[in-house]
Wavefront OBJ file of the C-alpha trace (Angstrom):
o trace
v -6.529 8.657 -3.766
v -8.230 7.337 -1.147
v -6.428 4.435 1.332
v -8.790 3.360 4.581
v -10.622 0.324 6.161
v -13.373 -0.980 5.404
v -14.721 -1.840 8.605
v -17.500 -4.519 8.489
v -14.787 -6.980 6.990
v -11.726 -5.135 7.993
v -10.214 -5.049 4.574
v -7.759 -2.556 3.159
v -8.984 -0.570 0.280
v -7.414 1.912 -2.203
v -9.104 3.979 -3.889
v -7.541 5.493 -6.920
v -10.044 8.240 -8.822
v -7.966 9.523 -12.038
v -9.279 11.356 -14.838
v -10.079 8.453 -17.126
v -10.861 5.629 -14.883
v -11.243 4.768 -11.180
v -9.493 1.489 -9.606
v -10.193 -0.001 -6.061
v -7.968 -2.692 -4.672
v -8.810 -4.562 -1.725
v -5.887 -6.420 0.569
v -3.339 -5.714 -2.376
v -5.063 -9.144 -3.922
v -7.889 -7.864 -5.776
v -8.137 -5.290 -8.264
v -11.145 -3.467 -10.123
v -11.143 -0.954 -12.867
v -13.985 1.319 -14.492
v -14.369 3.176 -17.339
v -15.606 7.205 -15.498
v -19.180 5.683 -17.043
v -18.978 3.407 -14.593
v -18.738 0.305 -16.711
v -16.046 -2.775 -15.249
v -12.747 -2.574 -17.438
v -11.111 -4.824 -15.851
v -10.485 -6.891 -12.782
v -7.722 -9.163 -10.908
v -9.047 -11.603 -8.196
v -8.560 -15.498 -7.081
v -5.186 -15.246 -9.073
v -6.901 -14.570 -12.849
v -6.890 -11.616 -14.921
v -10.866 -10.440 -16.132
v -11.284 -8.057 -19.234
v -14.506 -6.828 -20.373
v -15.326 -5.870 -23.415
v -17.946 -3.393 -24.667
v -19.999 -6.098 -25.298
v -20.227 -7.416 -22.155
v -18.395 -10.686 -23.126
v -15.145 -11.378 -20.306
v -12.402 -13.203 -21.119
v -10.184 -14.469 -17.951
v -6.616 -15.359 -18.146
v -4.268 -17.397 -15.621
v -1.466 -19.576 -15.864
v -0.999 -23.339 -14.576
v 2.069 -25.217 -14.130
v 2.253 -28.503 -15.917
v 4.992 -30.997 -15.931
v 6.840 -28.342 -14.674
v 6.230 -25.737 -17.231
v 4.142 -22.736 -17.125
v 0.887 -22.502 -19.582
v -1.142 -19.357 -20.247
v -5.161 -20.340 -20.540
v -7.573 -17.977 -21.744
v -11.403 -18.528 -21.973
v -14.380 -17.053 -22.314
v -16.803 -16.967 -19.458
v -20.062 -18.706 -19.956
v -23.066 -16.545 -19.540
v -23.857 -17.953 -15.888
v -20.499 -17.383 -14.802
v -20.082 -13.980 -16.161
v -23.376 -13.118 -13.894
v -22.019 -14.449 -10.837
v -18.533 -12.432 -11.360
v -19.795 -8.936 -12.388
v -22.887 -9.098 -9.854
v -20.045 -9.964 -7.088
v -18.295 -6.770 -8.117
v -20.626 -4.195 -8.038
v -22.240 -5.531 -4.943
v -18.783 -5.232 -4.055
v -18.304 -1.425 -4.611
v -21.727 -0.833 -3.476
v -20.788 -2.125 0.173
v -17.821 0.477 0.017
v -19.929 3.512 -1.470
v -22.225 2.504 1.946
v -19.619 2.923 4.021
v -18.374 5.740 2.825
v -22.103 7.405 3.129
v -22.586 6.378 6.338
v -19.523 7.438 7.605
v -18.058 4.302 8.554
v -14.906 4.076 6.080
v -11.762 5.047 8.368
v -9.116 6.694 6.677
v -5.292 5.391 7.167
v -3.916 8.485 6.097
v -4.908 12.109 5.575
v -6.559 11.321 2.167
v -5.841 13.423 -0.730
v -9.317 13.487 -1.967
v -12.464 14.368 0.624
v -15.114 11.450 0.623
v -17.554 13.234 -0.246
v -15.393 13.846 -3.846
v -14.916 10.150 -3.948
v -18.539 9.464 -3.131
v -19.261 11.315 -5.951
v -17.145 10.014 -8.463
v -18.151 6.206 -7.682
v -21.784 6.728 -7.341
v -21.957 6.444 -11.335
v -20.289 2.997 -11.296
v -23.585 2.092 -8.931
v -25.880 2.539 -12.334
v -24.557 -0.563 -13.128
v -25.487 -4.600 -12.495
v -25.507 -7.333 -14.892
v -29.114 -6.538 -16.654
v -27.892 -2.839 -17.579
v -24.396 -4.167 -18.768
v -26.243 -7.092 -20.786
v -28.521 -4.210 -22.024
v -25.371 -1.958 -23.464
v -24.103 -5.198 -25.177
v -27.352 -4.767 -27.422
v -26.765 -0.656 -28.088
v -23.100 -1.818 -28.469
v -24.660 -3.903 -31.687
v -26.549 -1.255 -33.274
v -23.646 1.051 -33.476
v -20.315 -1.766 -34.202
v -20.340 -4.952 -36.007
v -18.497 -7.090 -34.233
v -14.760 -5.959 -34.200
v -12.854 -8.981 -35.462
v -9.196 -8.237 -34.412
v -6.732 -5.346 -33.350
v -3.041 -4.985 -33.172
v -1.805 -5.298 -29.340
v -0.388 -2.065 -29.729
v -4.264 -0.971 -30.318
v -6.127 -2.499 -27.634
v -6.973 0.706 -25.993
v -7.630 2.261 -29.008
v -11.273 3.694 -30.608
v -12.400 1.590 -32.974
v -13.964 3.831 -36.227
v -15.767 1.230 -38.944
v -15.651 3.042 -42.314
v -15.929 -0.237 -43.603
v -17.927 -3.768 -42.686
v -16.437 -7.143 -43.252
v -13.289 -7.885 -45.284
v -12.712 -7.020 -48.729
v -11.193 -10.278 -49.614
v -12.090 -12.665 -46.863
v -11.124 -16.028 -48.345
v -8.009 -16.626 -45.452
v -8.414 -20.492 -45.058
v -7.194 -19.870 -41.725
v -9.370 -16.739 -40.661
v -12.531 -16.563 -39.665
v -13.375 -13.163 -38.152
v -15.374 -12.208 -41.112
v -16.663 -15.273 -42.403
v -20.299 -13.839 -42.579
v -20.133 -10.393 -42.944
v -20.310 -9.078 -46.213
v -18.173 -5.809 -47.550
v -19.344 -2.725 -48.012
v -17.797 0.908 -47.683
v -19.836 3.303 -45.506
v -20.464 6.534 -47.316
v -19.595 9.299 -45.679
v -22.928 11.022 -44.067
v -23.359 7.461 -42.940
v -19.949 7.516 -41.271
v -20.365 10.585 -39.806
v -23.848 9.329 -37.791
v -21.353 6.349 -36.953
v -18.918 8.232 -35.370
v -21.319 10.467 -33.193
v -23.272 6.987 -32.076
v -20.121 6.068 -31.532
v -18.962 9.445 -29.346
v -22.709 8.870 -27.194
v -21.754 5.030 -26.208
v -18.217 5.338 -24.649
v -19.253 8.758 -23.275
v -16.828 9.670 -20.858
v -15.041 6.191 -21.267
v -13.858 7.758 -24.478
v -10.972 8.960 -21.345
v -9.381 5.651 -22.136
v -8.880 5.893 -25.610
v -5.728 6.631 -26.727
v -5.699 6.055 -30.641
v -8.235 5.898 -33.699
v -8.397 2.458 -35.582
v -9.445 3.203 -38.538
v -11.483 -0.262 -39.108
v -12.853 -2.470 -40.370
v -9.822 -5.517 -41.560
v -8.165 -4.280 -44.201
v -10.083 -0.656 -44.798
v -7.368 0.811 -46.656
v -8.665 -1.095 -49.857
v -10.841 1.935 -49.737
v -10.478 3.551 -53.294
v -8.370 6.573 -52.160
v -11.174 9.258 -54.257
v -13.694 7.411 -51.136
v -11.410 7.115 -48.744
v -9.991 10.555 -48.477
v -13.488 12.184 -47.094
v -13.729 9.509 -44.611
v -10.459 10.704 -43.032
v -11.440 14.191 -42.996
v -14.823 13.444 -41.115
v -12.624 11.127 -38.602
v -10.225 14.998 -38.458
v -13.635 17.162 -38.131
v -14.832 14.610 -35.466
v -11.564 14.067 -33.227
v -8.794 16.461 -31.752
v -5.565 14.222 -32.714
v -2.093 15.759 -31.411
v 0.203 16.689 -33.614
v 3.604 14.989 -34.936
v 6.581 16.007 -33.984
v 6.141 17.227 -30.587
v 9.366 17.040 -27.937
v 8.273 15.652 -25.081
v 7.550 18.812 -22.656
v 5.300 20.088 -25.688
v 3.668 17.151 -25.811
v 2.555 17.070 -22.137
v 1.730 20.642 -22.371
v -0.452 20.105 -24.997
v -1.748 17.212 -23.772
v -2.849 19.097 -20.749
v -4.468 21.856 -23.283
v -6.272 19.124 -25.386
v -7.451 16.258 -22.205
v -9.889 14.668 -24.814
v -7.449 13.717 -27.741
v -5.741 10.948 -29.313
v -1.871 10.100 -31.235
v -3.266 9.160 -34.008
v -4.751 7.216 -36.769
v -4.258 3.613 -37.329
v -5.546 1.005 -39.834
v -4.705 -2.732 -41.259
v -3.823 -2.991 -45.006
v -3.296 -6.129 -46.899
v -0.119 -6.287 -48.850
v -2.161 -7.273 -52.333
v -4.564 -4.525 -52.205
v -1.784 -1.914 -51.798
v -0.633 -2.308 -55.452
v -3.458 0.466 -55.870
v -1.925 3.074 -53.656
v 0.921 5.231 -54.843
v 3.047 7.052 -52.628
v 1.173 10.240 -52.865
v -1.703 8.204 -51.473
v 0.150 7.489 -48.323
v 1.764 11.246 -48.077
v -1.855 12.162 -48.430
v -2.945 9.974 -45.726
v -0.222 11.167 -43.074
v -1.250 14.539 -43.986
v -4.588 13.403 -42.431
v -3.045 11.867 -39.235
v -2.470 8.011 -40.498
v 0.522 7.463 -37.708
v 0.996 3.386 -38.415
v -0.169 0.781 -41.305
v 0.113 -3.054 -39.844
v 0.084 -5.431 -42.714
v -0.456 -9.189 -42.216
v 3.043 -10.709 -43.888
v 2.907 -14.053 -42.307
v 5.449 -16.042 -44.116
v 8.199 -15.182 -46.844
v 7.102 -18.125 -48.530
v 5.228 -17.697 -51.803
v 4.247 -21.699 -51.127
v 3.079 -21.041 -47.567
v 1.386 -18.093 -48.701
v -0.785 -20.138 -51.368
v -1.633 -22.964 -48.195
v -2.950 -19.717 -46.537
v -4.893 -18.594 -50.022
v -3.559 -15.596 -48.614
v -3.729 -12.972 -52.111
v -0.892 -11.742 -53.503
v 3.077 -12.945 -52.903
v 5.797 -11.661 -50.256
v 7.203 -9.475 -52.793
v 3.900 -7.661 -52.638
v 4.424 -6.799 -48.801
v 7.865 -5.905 -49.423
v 7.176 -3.328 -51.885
v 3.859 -2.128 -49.865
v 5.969 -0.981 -46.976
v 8.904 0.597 -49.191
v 5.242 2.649 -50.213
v 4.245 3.092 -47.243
v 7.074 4.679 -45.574
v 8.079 6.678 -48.132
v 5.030 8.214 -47.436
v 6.086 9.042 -44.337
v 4.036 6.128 -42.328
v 5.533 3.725 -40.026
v 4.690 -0.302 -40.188
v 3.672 -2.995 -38.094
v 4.503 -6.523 -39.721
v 2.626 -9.417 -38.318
v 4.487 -13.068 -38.865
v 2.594 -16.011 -38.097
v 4.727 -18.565 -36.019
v 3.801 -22.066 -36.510
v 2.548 -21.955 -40.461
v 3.185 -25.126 -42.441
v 4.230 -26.806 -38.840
v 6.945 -29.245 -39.311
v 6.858 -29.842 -42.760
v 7.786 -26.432 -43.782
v 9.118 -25.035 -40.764
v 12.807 -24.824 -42.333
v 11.059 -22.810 -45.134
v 9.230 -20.340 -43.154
v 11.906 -19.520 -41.014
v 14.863 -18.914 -44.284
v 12.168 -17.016 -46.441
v 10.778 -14.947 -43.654
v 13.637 -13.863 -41.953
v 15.375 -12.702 -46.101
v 11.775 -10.514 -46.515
v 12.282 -8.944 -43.233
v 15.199 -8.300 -44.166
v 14.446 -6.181 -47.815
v 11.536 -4.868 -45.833
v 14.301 -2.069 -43.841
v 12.141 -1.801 -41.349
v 13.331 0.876 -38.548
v 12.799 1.640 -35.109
v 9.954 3.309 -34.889
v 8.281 0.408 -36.961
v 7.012 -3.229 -35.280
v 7.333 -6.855 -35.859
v 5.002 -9.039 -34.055
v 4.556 -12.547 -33.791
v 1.784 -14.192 -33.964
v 1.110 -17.827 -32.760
v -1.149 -19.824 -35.447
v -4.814 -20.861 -33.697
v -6.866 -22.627 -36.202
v -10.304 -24.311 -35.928
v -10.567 -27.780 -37.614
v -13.074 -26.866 -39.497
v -11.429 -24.275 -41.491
v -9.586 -24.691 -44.454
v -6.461 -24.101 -43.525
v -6.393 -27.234 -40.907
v -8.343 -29.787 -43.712
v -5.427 -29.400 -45.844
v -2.921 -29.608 -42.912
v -4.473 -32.499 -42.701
v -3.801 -33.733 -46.022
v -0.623 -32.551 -46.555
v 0.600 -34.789 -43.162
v 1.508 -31.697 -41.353
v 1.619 -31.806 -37.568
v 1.395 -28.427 -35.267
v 4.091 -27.373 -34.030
v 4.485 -26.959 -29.674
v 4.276 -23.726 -28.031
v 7.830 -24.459 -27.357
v 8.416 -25.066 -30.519
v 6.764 -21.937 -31.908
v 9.253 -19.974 -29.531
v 12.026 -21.409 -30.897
v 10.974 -20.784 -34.143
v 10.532 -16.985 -33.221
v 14.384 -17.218 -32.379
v 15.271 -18.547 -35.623
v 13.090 -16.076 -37.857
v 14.617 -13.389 -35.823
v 18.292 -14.805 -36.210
v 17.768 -15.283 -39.929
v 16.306 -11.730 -40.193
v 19.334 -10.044 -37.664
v 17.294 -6.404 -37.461
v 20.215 -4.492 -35.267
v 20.100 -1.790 -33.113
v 18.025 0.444 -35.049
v 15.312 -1.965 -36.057
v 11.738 -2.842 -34.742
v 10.061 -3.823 -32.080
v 9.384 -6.932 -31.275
v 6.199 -8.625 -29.523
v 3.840 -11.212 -29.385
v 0.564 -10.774 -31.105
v -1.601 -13.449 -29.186
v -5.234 -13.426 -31.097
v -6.479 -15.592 -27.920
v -5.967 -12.328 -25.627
v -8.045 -9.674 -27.828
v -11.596 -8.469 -26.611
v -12.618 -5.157 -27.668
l 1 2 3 4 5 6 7 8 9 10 11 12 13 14 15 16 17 18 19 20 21 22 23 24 25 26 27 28 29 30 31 32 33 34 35 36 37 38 39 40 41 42 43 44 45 46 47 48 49 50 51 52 53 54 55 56 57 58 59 60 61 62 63 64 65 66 67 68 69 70 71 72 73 74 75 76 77 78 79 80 81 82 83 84 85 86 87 88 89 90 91 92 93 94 95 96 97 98 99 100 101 102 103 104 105 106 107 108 109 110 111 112 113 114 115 116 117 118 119 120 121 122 123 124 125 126 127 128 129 130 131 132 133 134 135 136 137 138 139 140 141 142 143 144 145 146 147 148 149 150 151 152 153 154 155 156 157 158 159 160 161 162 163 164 165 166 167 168 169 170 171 172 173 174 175 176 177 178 179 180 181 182 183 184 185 186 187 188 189 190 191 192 193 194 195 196 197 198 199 200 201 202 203 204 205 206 207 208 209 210 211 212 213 214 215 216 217 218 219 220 221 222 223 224 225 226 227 228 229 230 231 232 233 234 235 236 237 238 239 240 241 242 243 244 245 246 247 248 249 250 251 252 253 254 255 256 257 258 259 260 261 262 263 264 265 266 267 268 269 270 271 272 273 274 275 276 277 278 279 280 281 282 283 284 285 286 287 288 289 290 291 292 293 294 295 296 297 298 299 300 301 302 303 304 305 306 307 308 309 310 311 312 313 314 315 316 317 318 319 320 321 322 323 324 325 326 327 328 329 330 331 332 333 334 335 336 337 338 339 340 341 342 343 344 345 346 347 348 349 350 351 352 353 354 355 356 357 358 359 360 361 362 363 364 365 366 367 368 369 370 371 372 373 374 375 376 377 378 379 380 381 382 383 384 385 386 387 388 389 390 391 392 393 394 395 396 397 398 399 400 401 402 403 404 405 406 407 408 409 410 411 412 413 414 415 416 417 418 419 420 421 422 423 424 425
């Protein structure tokens, strides 16, 4: 860590180098973060939040206050925008890696790292402007399709596409894989994935700290197919093992720098029918830590508005599968479904499958807000039906109720919010 002056504007930077990334803040209001490629992560300046993705796209977030109430906004920038912020960055970081070589930076403190270390490590981060980051977004492209949507829990997770598209893909309120059609990779295919996949991130692979097994629901994979494409991602990865206190963990940890918890992977309640228990025991034999299936409502009726396949008792008995395999769960409930017409429904049907699901504390519940286009399905017959949206306000309160009807106790899930608006890969 590095703390000095910068002396041609008299600002206070910090310079923090750690193993997987590097973050500079300037006058404790500004914050930038790169992968140890030296591609922007993240950033915090003019009060908003900037993430990056791997495709170059960055999504800002910041509140306003209106009639006296806070409300989160989150938008894309547009392309000219995105320009003016990244180019403002480096240039940024290239008028402290000057100073630094010229000798001008003056410490605060005895710094714990020499400059000429922290020279070093920034001078990859100076590879970068806005033409090479636009130019990774296109190799990004020939080795991912785009990744429609991760868990929360998984945002800082490597993304591994045995599969393209969605098996089923008729959601009238989804549209992340509208026009991508299904297919399974075979497994020499996969395994030329995965080391495309291992030369992009490079040394930003540091950040990772899962597998997602992807893409949507890839555990529809037949389980004769899927098994070898869980023992390339086992050849390919060092994962740490279960069961681990936590001193043995660290220790390990500090053996294995380049490693990950665990596998991860959406399954939709329908398509589990297929799998047996042994299928799942199987799978956790291969390092599947967590299965996140997309309940959304108790209601068989809501369920049908969503042309979502399969019923609630489906979910219920694909988790009893599940963890008797030895797997934990993440449920995802959608608040807001049906609005006001059905919002007594949702909340008394939900809350009694939560309930048979016995979900446990090392499991999660997350709620997800409903964000639908107009022109999808789901919001034509919305439309129809004389439905009206509910409020954000509303949608907490309806949280409250599914999670009073459901009463988990002390020993049940976790619970967060699964905003779709806030992913970027």
């Amino acid at each position: 860590m590095l703390e000095c002056i910068l002396p041609e504007t008299g600002e206070q930077v910090l310079i923090n180098i750690r193993w997987e990334a590097i973050s500079i803040a300037i006058d404790a209001t500004t914050v930038f973060t790169f992968d140890r490629e030296g591609r922007l992560v993240g950033a915090y300046l003019h009060g908003k939040t900037f993430r990056r993705g791997m495709d170059n796209r960055v999504l800002a977030k910041w509140r306003v206050r209106e009639d006296g109430k806070q409300r989160r906004i989150r938008q894309y920038l547009p392309q000219e925008e995105k320009r003016e912020l990244l180019t403002a960055i480096y240039q940024k970081v290239a008028q402290i890696f000057t100073a630094l070589s010229t000798g001008q930076i003056v410490p605060i403190s005895s710094p714990a790292l020499s400059l000429d270390t922290v020279r070093e490590d920034l001078a990859p981060i100076l590879r970068y402007d806005f033409s090479r980051l636009e130019a990774e977004r296109r190799q990004f492209y020939q080795v991912y399709r785009p990744v429609g949507i991760l868990p929360p829990d998984q945002y800082a997770t490597l993304v591994l596409q045995a599969t393209e598209g969605c098996s089923y893909n008729r959601c009238t309120f989804c549209r992340f894989y509208k026009d991508i059609p299904f297919r399974i990779k075979e497994v020499a295919e996969f395994r030329q994935h995965l080391q495309a996949v291992q030369r992009f991130f490079g040394r930003a692979l540091r950040l990772k700290k899962s597998l997602f097994f992807g893409e949507a629901n890839a555990l529809v994979i037949p389980q004769h197919r899927l098994l070898p494409l869980f023992d390339v991602v086992n050849e390919t990865f060092t994962i740490c093992p279960e069961g681990l206190s936590a001193e043995a963990r660290k220790q390990w940890k500090r053996e294995h720098p380049l490693s990950f918890r665990g596998i991860y992977a959406f399954l939709d309640a329908f398509s589990s029918r297929k799998k047996r228990v042994e299928d799942f025991q199987a799978l956790k034999a291969r390092n599947l830590r967590r299965v996140y299936i997309g309940l959304e409502t108790g209601s068989n009726r809501l369920l049908q508005l969503l042309h979502k396949a399969g019923t609630a008792q489906d979910a219920i008995e694909a988790v009893h599968k599940i963890k008797a395999g030895g797997i934990a769960v993440g449920i995802i409930v959608m608040l807001g479904v049906g609005g006001d017409l059905f919002a007594e429904t949702h909340v008394e049907e939900t809350g009694a499958v939560l309930r048979e699901m016995h979900l446990e504390e090392d499991d999660l519940l997350y709620f997800s807000p409903l964000v639908v286009s107009p022109d999808l399905g789901y919001a034509r017959e919305a439309n129809r039906l004389g439905i009206r949206p509910l409020t954000e306000e509303e949608m907490e309160r309806q949280k409250e109720a599914i999670l009073q009807a459901y009463q988990p106790g002390p020993n049940g899930p976790r619970v967060s919010l699964y905003d779709i608006q806030e992913f970027i890969y």
